[in-house]
KEFI-384460 format. One line per 10 residues: for each residue x, y, z of N, C-alpha, C. Coordinates in steps of 0.2 Angstrom, whole numbers, plus 2048, in hexadecimal, padded with zeros to 3 digits. Layout:
N
X/Y/Z/X/Y/Z/X/Y/Z  ...
# end
This chain:
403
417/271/C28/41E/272/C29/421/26C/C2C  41D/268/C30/420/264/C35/421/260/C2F  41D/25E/C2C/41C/258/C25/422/257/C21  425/260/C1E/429/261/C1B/430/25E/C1C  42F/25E/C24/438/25F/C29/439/257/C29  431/254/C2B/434/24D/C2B/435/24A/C23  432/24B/C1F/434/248/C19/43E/24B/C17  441/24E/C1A/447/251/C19/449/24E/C1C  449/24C/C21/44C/247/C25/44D/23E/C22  447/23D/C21/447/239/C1E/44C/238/C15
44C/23B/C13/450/23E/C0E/456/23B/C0F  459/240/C12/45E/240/C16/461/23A/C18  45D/235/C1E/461/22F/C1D/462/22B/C19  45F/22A/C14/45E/226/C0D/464/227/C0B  466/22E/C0B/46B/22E/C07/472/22F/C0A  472/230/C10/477/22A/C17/479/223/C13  472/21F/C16/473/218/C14/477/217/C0C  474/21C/C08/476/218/C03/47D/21A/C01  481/221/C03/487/222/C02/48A/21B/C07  486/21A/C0D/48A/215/C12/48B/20C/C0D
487/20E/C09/485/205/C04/48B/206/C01  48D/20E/BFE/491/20E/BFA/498/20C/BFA  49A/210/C02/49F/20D/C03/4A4/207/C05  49E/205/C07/49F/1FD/C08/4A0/1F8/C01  49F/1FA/BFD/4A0/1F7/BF7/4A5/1FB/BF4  4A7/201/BF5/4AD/202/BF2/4B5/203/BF5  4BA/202/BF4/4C0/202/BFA/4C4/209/BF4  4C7/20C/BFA/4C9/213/BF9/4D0/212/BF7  4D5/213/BF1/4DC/213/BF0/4DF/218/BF0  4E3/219/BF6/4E8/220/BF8/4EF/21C/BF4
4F0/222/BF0/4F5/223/BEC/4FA/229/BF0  500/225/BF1/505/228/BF3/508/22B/BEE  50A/235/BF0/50D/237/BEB/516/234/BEC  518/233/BE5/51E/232/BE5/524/238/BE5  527/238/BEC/52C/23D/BED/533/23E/BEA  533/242/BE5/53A/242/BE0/53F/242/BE7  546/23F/BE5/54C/241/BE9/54E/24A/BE9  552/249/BEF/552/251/BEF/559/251/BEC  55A/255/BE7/55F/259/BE1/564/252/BE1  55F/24C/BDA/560/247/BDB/568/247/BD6
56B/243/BD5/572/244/BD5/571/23F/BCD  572/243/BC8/571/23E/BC0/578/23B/BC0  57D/23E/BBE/580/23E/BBC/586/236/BBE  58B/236/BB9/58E/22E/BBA/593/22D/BBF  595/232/BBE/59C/234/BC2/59A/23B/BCA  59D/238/BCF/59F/23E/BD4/5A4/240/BD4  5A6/245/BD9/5AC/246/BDC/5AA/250/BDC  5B2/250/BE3/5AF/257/BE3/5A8/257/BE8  5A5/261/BE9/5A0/261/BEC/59D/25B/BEB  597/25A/BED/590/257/BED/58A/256/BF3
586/258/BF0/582/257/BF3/57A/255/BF0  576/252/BF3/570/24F/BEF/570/246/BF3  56B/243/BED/56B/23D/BEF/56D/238/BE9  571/234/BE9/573/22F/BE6/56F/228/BE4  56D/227/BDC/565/224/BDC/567/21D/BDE  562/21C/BDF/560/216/BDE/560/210/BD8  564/20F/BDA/567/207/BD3/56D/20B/BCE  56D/211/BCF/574/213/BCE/579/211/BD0  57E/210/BCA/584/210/BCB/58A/216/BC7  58B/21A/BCE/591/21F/BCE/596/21D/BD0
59D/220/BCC/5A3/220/BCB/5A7/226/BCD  5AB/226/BD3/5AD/22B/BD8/5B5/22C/BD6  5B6/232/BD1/5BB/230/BD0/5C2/235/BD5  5BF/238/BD8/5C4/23C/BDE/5C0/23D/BE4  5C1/23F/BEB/5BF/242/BEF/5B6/246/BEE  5B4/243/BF3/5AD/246/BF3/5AD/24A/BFA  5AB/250/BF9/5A8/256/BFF/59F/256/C01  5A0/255/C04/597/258/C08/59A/25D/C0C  598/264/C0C/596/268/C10/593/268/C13  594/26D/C1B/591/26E/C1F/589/270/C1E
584/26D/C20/57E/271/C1D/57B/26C/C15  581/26A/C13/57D/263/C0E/57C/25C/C10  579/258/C0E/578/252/C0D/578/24D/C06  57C/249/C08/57E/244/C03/57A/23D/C03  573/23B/BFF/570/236/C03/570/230/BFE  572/22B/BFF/571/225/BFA/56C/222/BFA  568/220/BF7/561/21D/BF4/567/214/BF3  560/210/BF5/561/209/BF5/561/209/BEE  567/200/BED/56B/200/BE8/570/202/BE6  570/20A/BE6/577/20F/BE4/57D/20B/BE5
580/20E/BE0/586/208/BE1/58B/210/BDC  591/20F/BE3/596/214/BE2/59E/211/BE3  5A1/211/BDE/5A6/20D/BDB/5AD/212/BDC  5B1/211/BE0/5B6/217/BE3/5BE/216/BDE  5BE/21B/BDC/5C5/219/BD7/5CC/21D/BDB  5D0/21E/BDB/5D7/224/BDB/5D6/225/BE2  5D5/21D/BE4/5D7/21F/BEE/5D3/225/BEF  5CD/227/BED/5C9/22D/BED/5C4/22A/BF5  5C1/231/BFA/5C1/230/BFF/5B9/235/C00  5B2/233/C05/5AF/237/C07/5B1/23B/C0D
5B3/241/C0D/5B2/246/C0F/5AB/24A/C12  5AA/249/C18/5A3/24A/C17/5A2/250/C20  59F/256/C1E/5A0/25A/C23/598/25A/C23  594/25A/C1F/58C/25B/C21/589/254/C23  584/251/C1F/582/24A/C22/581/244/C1E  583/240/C1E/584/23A/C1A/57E/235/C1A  57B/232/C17/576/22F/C18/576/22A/C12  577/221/C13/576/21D/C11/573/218/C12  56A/218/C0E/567/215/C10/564/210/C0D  567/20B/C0C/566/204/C08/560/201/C0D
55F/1FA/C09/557/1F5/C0A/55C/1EF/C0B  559/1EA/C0F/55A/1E4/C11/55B/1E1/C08  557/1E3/C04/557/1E0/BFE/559/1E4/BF9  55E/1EA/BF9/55F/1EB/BF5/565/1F3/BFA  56B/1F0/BF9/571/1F5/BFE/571/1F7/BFA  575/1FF/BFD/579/204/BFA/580/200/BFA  585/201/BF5/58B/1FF/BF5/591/202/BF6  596/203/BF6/59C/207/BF7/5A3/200/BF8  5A6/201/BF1/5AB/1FE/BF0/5B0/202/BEA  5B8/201/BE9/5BB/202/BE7/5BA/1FF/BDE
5BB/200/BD9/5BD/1FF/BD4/5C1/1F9/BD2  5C8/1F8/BD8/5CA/1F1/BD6/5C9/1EB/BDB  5C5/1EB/BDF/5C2/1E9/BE3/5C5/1E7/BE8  5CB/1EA/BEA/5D0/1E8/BED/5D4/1EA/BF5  5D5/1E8/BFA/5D4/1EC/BFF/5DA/1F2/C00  5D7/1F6/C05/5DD/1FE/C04/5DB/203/BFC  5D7/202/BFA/5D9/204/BF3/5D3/20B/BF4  5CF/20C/BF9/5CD/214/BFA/5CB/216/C01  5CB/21D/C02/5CC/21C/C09/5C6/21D/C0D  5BE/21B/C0A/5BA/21C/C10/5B6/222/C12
5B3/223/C17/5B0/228/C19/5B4/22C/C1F  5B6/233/C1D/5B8/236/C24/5B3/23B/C24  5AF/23B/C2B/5AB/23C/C2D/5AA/241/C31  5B0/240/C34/5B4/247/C39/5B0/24B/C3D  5AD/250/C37/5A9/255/C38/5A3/258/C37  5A0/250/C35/59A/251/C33/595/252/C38  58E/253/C35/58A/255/C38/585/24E/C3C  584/24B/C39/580/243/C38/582/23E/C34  583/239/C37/583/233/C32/57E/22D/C32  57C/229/C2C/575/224/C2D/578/220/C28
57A/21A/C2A/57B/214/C26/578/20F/C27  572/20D/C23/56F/207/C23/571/202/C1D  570/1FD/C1D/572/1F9/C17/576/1F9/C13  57C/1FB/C14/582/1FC/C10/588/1F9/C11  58B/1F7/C09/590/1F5/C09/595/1F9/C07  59A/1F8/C0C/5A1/1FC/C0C/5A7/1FA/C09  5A9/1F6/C06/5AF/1F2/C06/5B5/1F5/C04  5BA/1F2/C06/5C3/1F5/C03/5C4/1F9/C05  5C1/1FD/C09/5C7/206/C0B/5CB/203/C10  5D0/209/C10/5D8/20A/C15/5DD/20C/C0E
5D9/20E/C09/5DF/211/C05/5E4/217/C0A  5E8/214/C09/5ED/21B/C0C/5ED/223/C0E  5EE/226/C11/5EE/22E/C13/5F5/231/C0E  5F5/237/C0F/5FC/238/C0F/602/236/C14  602/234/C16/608/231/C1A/609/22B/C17  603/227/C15/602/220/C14/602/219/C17  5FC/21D/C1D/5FB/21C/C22/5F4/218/C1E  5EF/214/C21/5E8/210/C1F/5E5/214/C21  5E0/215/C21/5DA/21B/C22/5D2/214/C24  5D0/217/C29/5CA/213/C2A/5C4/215/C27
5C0/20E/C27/5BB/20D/C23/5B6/213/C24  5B4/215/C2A/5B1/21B/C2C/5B3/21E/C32  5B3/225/C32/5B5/229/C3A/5B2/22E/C3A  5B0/22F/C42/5AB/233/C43/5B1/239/C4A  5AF/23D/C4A/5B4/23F/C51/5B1/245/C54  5A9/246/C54/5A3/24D/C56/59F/249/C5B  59B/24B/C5E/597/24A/C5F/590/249/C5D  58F/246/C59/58A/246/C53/584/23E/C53  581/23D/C50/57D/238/C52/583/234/C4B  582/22E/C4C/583/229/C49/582/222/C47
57C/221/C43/578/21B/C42/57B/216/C3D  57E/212/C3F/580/20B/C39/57B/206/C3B  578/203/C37/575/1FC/C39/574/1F8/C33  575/1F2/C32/573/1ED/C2E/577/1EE/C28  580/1F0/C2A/582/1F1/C23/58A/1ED/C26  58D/1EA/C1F/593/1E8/C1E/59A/1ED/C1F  59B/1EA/C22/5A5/1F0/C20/5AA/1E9/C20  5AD/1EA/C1A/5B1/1E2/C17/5B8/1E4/C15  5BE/1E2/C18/5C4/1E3/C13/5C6/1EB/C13  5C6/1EE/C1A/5C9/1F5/C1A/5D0/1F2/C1D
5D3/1F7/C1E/5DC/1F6/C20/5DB/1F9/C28  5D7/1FB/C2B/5D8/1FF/C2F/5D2/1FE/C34  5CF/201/C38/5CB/202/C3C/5C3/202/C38  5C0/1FE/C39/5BA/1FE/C35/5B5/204/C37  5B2/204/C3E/5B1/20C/C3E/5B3/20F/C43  5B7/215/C45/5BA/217/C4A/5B3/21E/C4C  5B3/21E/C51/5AD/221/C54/5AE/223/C5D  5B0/22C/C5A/5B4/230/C5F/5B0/234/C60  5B4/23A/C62/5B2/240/C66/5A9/242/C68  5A7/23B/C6C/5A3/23C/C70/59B/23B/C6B
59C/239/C66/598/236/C60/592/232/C67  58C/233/C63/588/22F/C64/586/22A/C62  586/222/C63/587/21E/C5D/582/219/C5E  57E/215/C5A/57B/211/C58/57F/20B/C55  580/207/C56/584/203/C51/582/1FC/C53  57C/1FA/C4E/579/1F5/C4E/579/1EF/C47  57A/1E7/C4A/578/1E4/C44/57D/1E5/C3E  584/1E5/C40/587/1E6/C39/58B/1E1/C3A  58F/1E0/C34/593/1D9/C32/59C/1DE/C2F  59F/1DE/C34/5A8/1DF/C32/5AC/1DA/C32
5AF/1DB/C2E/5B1/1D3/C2F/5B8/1D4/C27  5BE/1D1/C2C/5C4/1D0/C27/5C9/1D6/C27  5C7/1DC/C2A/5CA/1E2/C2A/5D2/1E3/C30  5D3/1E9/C2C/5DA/1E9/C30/5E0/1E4/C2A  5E6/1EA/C2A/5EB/1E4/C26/5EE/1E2/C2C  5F2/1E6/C31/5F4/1E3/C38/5F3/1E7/C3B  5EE/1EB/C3D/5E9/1F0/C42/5E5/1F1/C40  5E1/1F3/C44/5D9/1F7/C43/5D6/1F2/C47  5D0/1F6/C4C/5CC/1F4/C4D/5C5/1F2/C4B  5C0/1EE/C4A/5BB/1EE/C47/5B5/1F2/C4A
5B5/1F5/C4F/5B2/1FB/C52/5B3/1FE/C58  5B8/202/C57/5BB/208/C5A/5B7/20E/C5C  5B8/20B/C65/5B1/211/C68/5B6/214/C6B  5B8/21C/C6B/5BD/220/C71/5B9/229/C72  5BE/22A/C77/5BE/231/C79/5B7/232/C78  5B2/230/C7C/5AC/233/C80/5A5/231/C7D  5A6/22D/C75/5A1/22A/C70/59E/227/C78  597/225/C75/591/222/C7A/58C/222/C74  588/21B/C78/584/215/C75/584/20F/C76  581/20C/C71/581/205/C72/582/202/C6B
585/1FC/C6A/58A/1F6/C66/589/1F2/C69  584/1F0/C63/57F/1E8/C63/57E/1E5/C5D  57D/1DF/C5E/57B/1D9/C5A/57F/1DA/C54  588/1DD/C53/58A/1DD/C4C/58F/1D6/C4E  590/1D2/C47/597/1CE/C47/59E/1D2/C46  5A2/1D0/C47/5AB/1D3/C46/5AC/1CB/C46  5B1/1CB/C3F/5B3/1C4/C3D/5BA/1C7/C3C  5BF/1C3/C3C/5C6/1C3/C3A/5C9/1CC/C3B  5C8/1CF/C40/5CA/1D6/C40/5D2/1D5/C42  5D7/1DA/C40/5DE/1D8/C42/5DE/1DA/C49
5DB/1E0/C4A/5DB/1E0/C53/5D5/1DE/C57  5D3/1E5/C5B/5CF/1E3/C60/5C6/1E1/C5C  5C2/1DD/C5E/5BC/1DF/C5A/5B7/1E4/C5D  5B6/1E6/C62/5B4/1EC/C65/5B8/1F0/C6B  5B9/1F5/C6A/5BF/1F8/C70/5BD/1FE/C74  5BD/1FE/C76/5B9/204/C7B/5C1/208/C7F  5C0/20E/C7D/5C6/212/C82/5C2/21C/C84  5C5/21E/C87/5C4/224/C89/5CB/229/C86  5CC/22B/C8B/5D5/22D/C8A/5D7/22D/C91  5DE/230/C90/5E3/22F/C97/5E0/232/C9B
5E0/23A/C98/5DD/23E/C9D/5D8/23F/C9A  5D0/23D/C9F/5C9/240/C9E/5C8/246/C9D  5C6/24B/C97/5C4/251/C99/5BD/251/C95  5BA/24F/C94/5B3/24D/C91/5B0/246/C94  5AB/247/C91/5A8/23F/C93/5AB/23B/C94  5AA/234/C97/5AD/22F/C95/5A8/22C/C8E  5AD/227/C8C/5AA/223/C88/5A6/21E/C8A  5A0/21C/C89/59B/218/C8F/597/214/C87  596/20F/C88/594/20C/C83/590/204/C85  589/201/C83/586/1FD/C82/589/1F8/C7D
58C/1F2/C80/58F/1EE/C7A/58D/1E6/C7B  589/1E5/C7A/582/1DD/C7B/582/1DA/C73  583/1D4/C75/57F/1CE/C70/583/1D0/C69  58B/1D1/C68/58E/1D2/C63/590/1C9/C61  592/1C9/C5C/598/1C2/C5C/59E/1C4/C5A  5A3/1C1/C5D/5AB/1C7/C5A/5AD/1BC/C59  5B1/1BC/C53/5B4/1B7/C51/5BB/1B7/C4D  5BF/1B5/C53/5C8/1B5/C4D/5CA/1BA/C4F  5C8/1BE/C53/5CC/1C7/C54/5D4/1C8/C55  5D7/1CA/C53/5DD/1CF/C57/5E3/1CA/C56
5E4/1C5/C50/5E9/1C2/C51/5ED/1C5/C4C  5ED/1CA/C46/5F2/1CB/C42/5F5/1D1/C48  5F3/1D5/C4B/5F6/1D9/C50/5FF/1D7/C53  5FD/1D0/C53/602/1CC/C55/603/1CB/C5D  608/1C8/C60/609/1C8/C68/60B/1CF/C6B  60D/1D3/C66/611/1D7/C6B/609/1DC/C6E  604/1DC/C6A/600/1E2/C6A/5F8/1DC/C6B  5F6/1D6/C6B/5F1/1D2/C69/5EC/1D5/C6A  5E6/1D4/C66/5E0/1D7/C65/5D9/1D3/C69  5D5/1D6/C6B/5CF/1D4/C6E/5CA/1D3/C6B
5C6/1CE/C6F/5BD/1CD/C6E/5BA/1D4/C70  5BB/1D7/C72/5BA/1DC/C77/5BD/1E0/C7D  5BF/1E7/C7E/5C2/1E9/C83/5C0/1EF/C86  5C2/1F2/C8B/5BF/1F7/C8E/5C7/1F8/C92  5C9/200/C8F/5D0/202/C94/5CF/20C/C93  5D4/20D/C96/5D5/214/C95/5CE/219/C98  5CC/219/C9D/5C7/21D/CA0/5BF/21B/C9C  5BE/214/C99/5B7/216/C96/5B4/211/C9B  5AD/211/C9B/5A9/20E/C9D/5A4/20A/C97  5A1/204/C9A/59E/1FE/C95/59A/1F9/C99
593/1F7/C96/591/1F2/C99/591/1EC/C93  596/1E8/C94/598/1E4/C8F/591/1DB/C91  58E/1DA/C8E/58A/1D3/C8E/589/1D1/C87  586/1CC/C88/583/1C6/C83/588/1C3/C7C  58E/1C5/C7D/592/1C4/C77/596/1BE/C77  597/1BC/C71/599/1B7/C71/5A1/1B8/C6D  5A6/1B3/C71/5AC/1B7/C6E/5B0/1AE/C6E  5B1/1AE/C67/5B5/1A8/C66/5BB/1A7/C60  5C0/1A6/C64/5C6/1A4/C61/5CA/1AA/C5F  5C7/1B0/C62/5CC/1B6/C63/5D4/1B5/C66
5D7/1B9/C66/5DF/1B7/C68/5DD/1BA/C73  5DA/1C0/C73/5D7/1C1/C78/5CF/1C0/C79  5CD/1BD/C7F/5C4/1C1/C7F/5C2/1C7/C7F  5C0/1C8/C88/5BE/1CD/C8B/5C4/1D1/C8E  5C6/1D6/C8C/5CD/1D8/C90/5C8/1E2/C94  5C8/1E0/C9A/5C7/1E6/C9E/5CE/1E8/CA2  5CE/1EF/C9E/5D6/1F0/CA1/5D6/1F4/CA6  5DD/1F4/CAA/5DD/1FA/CB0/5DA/1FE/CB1  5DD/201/CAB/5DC/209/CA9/5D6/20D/CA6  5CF/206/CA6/5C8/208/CA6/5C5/20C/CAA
5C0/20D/CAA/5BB/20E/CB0/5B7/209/CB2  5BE/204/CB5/5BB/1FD/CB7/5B7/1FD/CBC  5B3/202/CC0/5AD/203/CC6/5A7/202/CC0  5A7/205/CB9/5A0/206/CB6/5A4/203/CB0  5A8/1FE/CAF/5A5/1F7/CAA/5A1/1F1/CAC  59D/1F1/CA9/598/1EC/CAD/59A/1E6/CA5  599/1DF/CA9/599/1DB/CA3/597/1D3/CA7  592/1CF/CA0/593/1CA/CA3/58F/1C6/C9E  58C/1C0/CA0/588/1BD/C9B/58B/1BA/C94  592/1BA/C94/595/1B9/C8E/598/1B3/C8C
598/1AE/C85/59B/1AA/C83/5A2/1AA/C82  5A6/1A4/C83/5AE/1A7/C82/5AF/19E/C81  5B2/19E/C78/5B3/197/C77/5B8/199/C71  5BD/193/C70/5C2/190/C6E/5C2/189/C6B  5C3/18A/C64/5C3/183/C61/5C9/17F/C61  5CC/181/C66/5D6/17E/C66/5D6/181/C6D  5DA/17C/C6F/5DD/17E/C76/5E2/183/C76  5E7/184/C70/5EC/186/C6E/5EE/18A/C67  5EF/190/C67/5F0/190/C5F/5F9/194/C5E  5FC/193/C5A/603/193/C5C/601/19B/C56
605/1A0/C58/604/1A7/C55/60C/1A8/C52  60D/1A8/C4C/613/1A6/C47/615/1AE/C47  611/1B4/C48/613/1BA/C45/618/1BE/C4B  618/1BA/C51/61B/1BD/C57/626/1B4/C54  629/1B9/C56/631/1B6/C55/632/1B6/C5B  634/1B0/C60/633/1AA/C5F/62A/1A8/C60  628/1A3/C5A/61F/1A1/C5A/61E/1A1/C64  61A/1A4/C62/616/1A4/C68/60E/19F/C69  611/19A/C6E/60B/196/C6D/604/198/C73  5FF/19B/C6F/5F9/1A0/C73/5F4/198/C78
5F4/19A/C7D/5EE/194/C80/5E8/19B/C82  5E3/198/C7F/5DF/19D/C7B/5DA/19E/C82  5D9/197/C85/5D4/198/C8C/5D6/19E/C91  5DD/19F/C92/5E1/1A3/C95/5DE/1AA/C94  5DD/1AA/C8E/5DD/1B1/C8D/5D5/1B4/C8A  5D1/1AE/C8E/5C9/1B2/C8E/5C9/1B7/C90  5CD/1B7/C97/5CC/1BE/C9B/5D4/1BF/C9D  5D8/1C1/C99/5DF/1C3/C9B/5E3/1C4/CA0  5E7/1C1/CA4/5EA/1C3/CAA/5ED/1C9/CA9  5EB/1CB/CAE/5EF/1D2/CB0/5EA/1DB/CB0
5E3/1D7/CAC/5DF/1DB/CAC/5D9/1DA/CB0  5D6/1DE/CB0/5CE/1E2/CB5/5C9/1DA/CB5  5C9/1D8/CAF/5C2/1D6/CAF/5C5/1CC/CB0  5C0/1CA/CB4/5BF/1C5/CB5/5BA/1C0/CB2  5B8/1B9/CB3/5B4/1B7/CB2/5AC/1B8/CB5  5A9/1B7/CB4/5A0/1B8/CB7/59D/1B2/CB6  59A/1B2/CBC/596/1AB/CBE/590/1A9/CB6  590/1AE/CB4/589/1AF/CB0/58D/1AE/CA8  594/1AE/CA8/596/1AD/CA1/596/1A4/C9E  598/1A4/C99/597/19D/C95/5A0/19C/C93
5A4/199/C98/5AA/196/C95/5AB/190/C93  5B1/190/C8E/5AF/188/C8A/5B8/187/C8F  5BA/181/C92/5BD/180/C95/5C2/178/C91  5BD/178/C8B/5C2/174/C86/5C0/173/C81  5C0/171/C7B/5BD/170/C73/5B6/16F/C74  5B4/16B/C7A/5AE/165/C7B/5A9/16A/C7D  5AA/171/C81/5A6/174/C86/5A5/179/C83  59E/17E/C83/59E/185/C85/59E/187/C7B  59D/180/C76/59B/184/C70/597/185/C6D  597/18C/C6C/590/18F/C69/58B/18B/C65
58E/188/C61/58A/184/C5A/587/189/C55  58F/18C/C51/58C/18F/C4A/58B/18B/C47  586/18F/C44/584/18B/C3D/58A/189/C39  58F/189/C39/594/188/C34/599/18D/C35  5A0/18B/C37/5A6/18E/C3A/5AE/189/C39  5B2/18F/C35/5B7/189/C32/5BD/18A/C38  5BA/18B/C3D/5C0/18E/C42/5C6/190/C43  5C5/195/C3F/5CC/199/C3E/5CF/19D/C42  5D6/19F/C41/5D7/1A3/C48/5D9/1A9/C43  5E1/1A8/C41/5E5/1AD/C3E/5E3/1AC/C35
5E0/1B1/C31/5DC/1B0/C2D/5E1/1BA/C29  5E3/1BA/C24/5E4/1C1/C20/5E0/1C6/C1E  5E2/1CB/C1F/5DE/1D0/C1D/5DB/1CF/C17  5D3/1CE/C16/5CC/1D0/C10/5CE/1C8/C0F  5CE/1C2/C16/5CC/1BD/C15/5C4/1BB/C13  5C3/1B6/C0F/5BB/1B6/C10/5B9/1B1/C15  5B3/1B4/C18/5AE/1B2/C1C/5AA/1AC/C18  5AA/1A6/C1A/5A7/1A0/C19/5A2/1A1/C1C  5A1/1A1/C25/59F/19E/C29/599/1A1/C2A  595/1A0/C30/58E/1A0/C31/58B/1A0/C37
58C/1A4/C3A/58D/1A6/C42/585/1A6/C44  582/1A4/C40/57A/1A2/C44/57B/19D/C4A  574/19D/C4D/576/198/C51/573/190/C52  576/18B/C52/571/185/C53/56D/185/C58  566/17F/C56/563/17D/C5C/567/17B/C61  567/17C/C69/56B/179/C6D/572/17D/C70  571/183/C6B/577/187/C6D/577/189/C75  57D/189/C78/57F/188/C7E/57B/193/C81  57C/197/C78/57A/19E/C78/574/1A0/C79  570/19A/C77/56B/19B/C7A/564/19C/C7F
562/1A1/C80/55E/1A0/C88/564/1A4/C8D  569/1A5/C8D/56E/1A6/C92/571/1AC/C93  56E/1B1/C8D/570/1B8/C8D/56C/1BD/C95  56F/1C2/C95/56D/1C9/C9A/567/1CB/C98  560/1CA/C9A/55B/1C9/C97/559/1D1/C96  55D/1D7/C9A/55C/1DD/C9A/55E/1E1/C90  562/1DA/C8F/564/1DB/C88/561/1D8/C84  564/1CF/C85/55D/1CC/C7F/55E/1C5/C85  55C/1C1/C82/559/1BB/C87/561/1B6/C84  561/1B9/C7D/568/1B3/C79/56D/1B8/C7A
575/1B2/C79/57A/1B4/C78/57A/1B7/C70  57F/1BB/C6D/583/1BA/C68/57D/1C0/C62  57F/1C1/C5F/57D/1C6/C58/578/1C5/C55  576/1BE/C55/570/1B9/C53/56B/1B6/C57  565/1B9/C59/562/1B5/C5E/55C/1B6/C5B  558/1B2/C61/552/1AC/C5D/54D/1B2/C5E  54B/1B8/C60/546/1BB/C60/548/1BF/C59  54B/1BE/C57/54B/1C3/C50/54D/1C9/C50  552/1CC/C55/554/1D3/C57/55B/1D4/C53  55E/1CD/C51/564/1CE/C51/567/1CF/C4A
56D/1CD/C49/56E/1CE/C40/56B/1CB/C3C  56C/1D0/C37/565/1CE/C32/56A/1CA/C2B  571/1CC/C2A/577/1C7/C29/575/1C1/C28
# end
């Protein structure tokens, strides 16, 4: 018996070993199964309900008003490209999802390619929204009134993820982001919107989060604005706004209304750092009527490629001295020992890679310029390290726009 058990054993490891020989000589290939879209959308044209996913490398043609219900989802697959005709408009009450690649975006523009000409996404009463990698272009087509309609609007409390996407050439508020919304807005590129208003992103009435690393290039108003309302009855508005670049903001606005690099009024709260804000008609404006106790701010760029720029749109021209109004008399916020002011042409400039220093520039101007930053930037090393170590949208660990 004993004989029998050790020869079994012996057996047995042999063919251990030699299953072990095996595997060593051969490598195992896991095939992933490929997940069809869920109630994938064939078809050439939308409008009307919808719901499913929008494919990838498609291109549809939206010839009226699109609906998501509550309870549906509308997802774009990378590539999609949705071409909006008849001032036609997303309406969307369930959940939106645009999910483009670095190499390969979802699209969303108009037919004639031309700004105002459809109205964007209202969002209102949706359930969630996720925007990666998408281009937006041309909305602010008119309401019935004939009013601009913004690029996107959210007014719930609901999460809200934009990153690493374009909004170009709306008439109006690029994305307005209310009723207490929770928001992400990271790494994007607005730029050239508003025909004479609209904010490049519009935080009010109780929205919270954080607004980071995007540019705002030629906005007609403020490039980020922060408000509450008069009377608080919900949260306040409380937002995280670090390491943006706001450039040429708030001059089509005019004198009588001028627009900011950023602001903070009307009951909200902000910890405004690392941004860099040049050649805005305003910088930094923290007003009265904040909750000037808990805006914290600091760590910030503020330069001017003119000492002077004379504002033609105000009767009689108004000649703007642009240093004056990094931080605006008459309001809350002052300078910080820890900010970067340029005090004339010579001092305090960032060194973008390429900047044709524009001030007042028309609505769905194009964007030459290249807001990277040189070796030797004055931004770099200088930021609130609790954010990033650099000033501006672009910085040297790789965190910042991918633009």
């Amino acid at each position: 018996m004993k004989t029998k058990q050790i020869s079994f054993w012996i057996a047995a490891i042999a063919l251990v070993a030699s299953m072990s020989a095996c595997s060593k000589k051969e490598t195992t290939n896991v095939v992933k199964p490929v997940i069809p879209p869920s109630h994938p959308i064939n078809a050439d044209t939308i409008g009307g309900f919808e719901k499913g996913t929008l494919l990838a490398g498609k291109t549809y043609t939206m010839n009226h008003d699109v609906y998501v219900k509550i309870g549906d989802t509308l997802l774009a697959q990378p590539g999609a490209n949705i071409i909006v005709k008849n001032n036609s408009q997303f309406k969307i009450q369930g959940v939106l999802q645009s999910m483009g690649t670095q190499a390969s975006p979802v699209t969303f523009d108009s037919d004639t390619h031309l700004g105002g000409t459809w109205g964007g996404f209202a969002c209102d009463s949706a359930q969630a929204v996720t925007i990666q990698w998408t281009k937006i272009f041309n909305t602010g087509g008119p309401d019935k009134t004939g009013s601009a309609r913004r690029t996107l609007v959210v007014s719930k409390p609901i999460k809200v993820d934009i990153e690493d996407s374009w909004v170009e050439n709306g008439q109006d508020d690029g994305l307005g982001l209310f009723g207490g919304a929770q928001i992400t807005i990271l790494r994007n590129t607005i730029q050239s919107g508003g025909s004479n208003d609209g904010e490049g992103i519009n935080v009010k009435t109780g929205a919270n989060g954080v607004v980071a690393y995007n540019v705002v290039f030629s906005q007609a108003g403020t490039g980020i604005k922060l408000e509450t309302a008069a009377v608080v009855t919900t949260a306040k508005t409380s937002v995280d706004v670090y390491n943006n670049t706001l450039v040429s903001c708030g001059w089509r606005r005019g004198a009588a209304e001028p627009g900011r690099g950023v602001s903070a009024g009307v009951s909200a709260q902000g910890r405004i750092y690392n941004n860099i804000i040049v050649n805005c008609y305003h910088g930094l404006e923290i007003f009265l009527d904040a909750d000037v106790a808990n805006v914290k701010y600091g760590n910030n760029l503020f330069y001017a490629t003119a000492d002077t720029y004379v504002d033609k749109t105000a009767t009689p021209n108004i000649t703007v001295k642009l240093r004056d109004g990094f931080y605006p008399a008459g309001a809350a916020g002052k300078a910080q020992t820890t900010d970067i002011i340029s005090t004339s042409t010579a001092t305090a400039d960032p060194l973008f890679t390429s900047f044709d220093k524009s001030f007042l520039l028309p609505n769905g101007a194009a964007n030459n310029n290249d807001f990277h930053l040189k070796s030797g930037s004055p931004a770099i090393g200088k930021g609130n390290p609790t954010y990033n170590a650099d000033i501006g949208a672009y910085t040297s660990d790789g965190k910042g726009n991918k633009h």
